[in-house]
C-alpha positions in Angstrom: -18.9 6.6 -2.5 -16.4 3.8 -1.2 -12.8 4.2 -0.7 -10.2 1.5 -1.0 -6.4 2.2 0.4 -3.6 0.4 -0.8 -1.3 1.1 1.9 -1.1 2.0 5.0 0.8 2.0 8.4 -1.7 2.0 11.7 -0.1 -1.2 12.6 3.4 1.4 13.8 1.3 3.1 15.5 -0.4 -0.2 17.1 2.8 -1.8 17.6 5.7 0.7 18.9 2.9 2.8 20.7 0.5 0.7 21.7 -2.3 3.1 19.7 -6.4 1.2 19.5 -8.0 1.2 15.9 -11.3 0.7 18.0 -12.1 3.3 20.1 -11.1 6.8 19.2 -7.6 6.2 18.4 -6.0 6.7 22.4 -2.5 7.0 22.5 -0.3 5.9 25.1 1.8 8.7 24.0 1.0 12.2 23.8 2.8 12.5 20.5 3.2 9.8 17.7 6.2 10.3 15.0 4.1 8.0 12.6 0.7 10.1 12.2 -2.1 10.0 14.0 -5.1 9.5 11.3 -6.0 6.3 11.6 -9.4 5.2 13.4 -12.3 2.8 12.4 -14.6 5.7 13.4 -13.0 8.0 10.9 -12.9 5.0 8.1 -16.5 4.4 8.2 -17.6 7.9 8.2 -15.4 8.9 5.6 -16.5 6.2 4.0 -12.8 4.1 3.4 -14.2 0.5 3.8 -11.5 -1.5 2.4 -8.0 -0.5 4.3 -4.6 -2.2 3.7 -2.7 -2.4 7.5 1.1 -3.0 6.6 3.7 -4.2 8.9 6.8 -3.1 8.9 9.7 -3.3 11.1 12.5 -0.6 10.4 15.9 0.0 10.2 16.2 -3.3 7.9 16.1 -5.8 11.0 15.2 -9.3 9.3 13.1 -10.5 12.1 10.0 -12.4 10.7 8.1 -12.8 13.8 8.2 -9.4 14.4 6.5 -9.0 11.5 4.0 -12.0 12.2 2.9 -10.0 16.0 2.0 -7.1 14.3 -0.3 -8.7 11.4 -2.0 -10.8 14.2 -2.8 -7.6 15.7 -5.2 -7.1 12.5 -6.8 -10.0 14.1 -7.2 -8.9 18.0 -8.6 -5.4 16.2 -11.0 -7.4 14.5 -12.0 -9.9 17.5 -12.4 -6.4 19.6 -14.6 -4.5 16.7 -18.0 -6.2 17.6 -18.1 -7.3 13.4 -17.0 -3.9 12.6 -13.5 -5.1 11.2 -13.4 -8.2 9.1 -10.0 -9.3 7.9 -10.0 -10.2 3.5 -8.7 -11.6 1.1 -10.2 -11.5 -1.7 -11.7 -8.6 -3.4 -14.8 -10.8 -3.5 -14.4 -10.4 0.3 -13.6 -7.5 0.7 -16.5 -6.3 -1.3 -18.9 -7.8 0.9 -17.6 -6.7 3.9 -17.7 -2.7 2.4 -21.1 -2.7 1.4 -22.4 -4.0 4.1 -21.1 -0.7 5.8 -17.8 -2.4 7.5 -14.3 -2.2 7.0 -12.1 -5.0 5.3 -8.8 -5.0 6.3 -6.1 -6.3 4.2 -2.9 -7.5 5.3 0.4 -6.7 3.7 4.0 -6.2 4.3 6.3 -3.6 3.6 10.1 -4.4 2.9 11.9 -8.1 1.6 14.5 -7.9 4.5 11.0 -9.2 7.0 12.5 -12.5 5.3 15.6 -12.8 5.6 17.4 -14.8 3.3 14.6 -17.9 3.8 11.7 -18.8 1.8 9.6 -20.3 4.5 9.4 -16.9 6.2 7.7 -15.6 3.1 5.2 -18.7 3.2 4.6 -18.3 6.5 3.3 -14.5 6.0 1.5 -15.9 3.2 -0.1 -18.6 5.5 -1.3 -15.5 8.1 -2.6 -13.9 4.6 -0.7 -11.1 3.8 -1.3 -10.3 0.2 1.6 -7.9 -0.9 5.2 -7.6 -0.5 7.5 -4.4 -0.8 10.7 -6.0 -1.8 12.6 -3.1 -0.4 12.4 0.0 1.7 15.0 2.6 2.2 17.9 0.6 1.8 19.4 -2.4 0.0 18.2 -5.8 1.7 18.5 -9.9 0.6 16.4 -9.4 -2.5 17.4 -6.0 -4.1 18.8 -2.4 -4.4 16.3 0.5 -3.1 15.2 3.5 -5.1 16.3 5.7 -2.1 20.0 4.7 -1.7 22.9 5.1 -3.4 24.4 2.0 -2.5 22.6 -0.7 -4.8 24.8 -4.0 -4.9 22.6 -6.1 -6.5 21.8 -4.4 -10.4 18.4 -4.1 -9.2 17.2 -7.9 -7.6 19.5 -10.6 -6.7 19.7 -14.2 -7.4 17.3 -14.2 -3.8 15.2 -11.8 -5.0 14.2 -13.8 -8.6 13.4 -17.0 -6.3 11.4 -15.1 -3.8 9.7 -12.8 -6.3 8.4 -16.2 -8.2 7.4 -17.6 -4.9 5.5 -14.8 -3.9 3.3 -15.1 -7.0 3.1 -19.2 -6.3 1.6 -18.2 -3.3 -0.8 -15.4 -3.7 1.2 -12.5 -2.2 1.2 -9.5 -4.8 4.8 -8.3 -5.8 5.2 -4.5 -4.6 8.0 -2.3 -6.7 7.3 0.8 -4.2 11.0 2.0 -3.1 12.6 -0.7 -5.5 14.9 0.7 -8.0 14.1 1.1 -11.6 16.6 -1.5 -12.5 14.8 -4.1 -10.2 11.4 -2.9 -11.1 12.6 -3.7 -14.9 13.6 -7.3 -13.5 10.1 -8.2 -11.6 8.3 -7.1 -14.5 10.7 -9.7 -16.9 9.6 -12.7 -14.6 5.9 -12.0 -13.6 3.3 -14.0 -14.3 0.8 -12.3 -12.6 -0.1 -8.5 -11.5 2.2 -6.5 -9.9 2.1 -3.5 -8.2 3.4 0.0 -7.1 1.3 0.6 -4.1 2.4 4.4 -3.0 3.8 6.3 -5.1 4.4 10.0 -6.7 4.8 10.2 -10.7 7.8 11.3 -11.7 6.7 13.2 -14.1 5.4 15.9 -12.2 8.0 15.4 -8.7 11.2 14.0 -10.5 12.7 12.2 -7.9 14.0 8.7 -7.8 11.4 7.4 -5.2 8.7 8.0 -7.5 7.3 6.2 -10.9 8.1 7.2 -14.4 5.6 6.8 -17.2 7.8 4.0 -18.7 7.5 1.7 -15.7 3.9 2.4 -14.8 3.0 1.3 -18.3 4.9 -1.5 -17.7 3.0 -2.7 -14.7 -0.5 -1.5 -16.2 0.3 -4.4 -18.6 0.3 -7.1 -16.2 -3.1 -6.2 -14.7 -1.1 -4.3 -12.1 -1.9 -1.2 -10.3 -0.7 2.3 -9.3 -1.1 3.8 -5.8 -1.0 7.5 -6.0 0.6 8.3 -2.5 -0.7 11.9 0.1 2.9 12.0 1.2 4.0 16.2 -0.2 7.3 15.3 -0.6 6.8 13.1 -3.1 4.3 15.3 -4.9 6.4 18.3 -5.0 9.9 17.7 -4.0 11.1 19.2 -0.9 7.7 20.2 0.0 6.4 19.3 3.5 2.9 21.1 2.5 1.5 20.9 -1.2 -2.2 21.8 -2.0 -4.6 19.2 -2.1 -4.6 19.9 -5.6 -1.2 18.6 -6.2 -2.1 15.4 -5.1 -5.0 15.3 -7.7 -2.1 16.6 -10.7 -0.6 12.8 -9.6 -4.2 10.9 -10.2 -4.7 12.7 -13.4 -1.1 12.0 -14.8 -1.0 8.2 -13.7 -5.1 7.8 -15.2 -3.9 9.2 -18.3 -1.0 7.6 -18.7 -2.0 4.0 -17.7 -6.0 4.6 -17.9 -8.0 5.5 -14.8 -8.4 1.2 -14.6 -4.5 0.9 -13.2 -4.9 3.7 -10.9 -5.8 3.6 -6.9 -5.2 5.6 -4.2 -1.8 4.2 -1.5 -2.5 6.8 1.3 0.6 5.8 3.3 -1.7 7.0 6.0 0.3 7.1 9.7 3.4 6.6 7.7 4.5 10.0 8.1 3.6 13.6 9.6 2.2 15.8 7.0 -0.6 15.8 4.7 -1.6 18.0 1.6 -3.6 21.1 3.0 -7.0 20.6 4.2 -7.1 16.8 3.8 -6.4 15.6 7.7 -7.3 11.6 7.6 -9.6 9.6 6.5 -12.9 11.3 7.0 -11.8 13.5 4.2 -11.7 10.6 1.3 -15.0 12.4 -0.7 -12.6 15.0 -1.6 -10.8 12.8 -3.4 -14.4 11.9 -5.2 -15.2 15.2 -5.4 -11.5 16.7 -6.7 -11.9 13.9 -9.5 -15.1 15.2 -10.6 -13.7 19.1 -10.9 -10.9 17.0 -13.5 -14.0 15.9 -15.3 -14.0 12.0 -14.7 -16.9 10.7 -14.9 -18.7 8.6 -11.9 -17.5 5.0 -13.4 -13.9 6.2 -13.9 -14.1 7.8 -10.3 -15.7 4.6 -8.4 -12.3 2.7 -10.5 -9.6 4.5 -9.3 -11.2 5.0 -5.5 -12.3 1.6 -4.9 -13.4 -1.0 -7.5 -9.4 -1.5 -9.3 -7.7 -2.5 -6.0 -10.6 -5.0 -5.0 -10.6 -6.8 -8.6 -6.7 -7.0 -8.1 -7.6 -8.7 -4.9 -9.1 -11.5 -6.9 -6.4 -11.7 -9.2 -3.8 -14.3 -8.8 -5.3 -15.4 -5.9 -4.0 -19.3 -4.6 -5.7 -21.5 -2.0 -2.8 -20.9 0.7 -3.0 -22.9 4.1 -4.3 -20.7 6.9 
């Protein structure tokens, strides 16, 4: 079985600590406040051959080259792989690149504010290939309120947000509602024209939180070709929780696959985003017990080989523009 991961965030690790992807993982560090899963080793044995890396820069510092140094570090991790790592960018790609027993990496970018208030910031990510955009994070930024904070200004996007959101989709880069409010999540899905997606979440169904999805919106995105992420971060499985069962994590799949069908759902680890993960699932060598959890809910191998894998590279191919490299 092949995985696929929506979302991840090795490239914190990469840049603030100077972690390798290569060669075991070494740390400069002895401790890493991001997580410390992430390994090609532990991809290709667990058998996670497409992977997402994600830049982000925190605390809301609208710094695009910042952003820029740490997706050209996909490329160095690559160059230093000996073929192992090929960067993609289409599904088409990226499919090639898994079964031939390698790992695709993806590039994407997590929070609007890595633009600024300026449009050619978001071309030029789109010109180093970064395929989605989080508008927001934590807190409010240039394009629109977060889900997390209480102080929204805009109504959901601003003016900003509208231009950049159409751009995005003008130029190949995937619109991500993760951490957007449900008032700006309503206003993306009023002007796509394409897919969009929520690459990491919880369903707030089961962890009712405002982070998380609700059955409304997820429907919503289903019907633009768009994709869920179920996220492995317990507190947004189980709210307040800093363990959960591995189990708990499934409850999310299931919901999302039977409320948008299992051909909208995918997996958005969120891997070396954060510190805990649901019991007895420690990184990505454990990815068959996602497979195998899926087959206890009684999917059957098709369904299973959707949600882990085969949705996330067809939205790959979706929407997809020739972009200047």
């Amino acid at each position: 079985m092949l995985f696929a991961d929506m979302h991840s965030h090795f490239l914190l690790n990469a840049y603030y600590l100077g972690r390798t992807f290569n060669h075991g993982g070494r740390d400069r560090f002895p401790f890493g406040p991001f997580g410390n899963r992430l390994d090609l080793e532990g991809c290709l044995e667990g058998g996670l051959r497409c992977l997402t890396f994600t830049a982000y820069v925190p605390f809301a510092v609208s710094e695009v080259q910042a952003y820029v140094a740490q997706l050209r570090l996909v490329e160095r991790i690559a160059q230093a792989s000996s073929g192992r790592v090929v960067v993609a960018r289409t599904g088409a790609q990226a499919r090639a690149v898994a079964e031939s027993g390698r790992l695709a990496a993806v590039l994407a970018v997590e929070g609007g504010h890595s633009i600024g208030k300026d449009l050619r910031n978001l071309r030029e990510l789109a010109c180093i290939g970064a395929r989605m955009l989080t508008i927001t994070h934590f807190v409010a930024n240039a394009l629109g309120d977060s889900s997390q904070s209480p102080y929204k200004p805009h109504g959901g996007l601003s003016a900003f947000g509208r231009k950049a959101v159409r751009e995005m989709q003008g130029l190949g880069i995937i619109p991500d509602v993760a951490h957007l409010s449900d008032d700006g999540v309503r206003q993306v899905l009023d002007i796509a024209t394409g897919p969009i997606v929520c690459s990491h979440t919880g369903m707030r169904a089961l962890c009712p939180i405002p982070r998380n999805l609700p059955d409304d919106l997820a429907l919503a995105i289903a019907r633009t070709g768009g994709l869920v992420g179920v996220v492995l971060f317990p507190p947004y499985l189980e709210h307040r929780a800093l363990r959960v069962p591995f189990e708990r994590f499934l409850d999310h799949v299931v919901h999302a696959a039977h409320t948008v069908g299992t051909e909208h759902v995918a997996i958005g680890s969120d891997f070396d985003g954060w510190t805990w993960t649901p019991d007895g699932f420690r990184g990505p060598r454990d990815m068959s017990m996602i497979a195998e959890g899926l087959v206890r809910r009684g999917f059957s191998d098709s369904e299973i080989a959707a949600i882990c894998f085969e949705n996330y590279l067809r939205l790959l191919d979706q929407g997809m523009t020739q972009v200047p490299l």
